[in-house]
N, C-alpha and C positions, 0 to 999 in steps of 0.2 A: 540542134541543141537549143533547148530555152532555157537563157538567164533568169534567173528570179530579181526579181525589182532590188534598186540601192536600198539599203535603209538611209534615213535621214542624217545620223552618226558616219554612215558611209559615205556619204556626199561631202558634209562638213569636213572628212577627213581630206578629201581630194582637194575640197578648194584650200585646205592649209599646205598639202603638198604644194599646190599651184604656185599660193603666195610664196611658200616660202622656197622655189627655186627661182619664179621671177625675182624676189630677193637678190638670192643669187647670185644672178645672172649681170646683173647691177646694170652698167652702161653697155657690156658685150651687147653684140646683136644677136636677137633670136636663131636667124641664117649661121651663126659662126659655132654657136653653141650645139644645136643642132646638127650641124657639118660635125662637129668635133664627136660629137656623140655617136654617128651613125644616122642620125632620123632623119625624119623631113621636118622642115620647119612646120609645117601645120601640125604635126603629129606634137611637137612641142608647143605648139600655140593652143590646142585644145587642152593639154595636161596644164596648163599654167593658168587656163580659164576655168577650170574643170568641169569641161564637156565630156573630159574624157577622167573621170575621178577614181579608176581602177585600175592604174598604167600595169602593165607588166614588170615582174621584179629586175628581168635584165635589162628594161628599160629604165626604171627607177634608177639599177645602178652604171649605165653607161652616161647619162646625164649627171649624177653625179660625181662621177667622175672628171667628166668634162668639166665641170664646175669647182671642184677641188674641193669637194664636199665628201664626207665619207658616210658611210650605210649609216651609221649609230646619230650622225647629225641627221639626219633625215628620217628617224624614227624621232628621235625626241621634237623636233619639229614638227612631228604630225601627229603628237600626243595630246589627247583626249581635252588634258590642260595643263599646263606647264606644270613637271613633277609628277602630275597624277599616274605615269607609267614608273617606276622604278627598275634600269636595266642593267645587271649586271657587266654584259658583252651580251654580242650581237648572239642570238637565239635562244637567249637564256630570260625571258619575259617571263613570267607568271602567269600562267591561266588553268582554269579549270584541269580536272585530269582527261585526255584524251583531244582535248580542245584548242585547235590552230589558233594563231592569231593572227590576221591579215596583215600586210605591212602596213606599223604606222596605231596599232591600234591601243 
């Protein structure tokens, strides 16, 4: 299977997810949060660098969980710019007709 390259909005989004779970994560250790999640700690040390700026959505929501973060703080957190996304509840974003929108966008 070949991926088609990030766009540059796609990158920018990952590293605001990154920032904003090392946020997060505050003084825990990467190892604890990680363990609590499910992951490996490197699997969270790339998503928090964003090496890895595409995490999978059960991934997005087992870390946050772990973190006592809920799905809607972690879109508005990786929103375009603060406000620019307006969201009812979780799946109810605004977009084009027929047109996904990745998490976070």
């Amino acid at each position: 299977m070949v991926r088609t390259p990030l766009t540059p909005e796609e990158r920018r989004r990952g590293e605001r997810l990154g920032t904003l779970l090392r946020e997060a994560r505050g003084g825990r250790s990467m190892v604890a949060v990680a363990a609590s999640a499910g992951l490996s700690a490197e699997t969270l040390r790339k998503i928090e660098t964003g090496r890895a700026p595409t995490p999978a959505f059960f991934t997005v929501a087992a870390i946050a969980a772990a973190l006592g973060l809920t799905l809607d703080e972690i879109f508005a957190g990786c929103a375009q710019e603060p406000g620019a996304v307006e969201v009812a509840s979780v799946g109810q974003a605004s977009a084009p007709a027929g047109r996904l929108l990745p998490l976070g966008a």
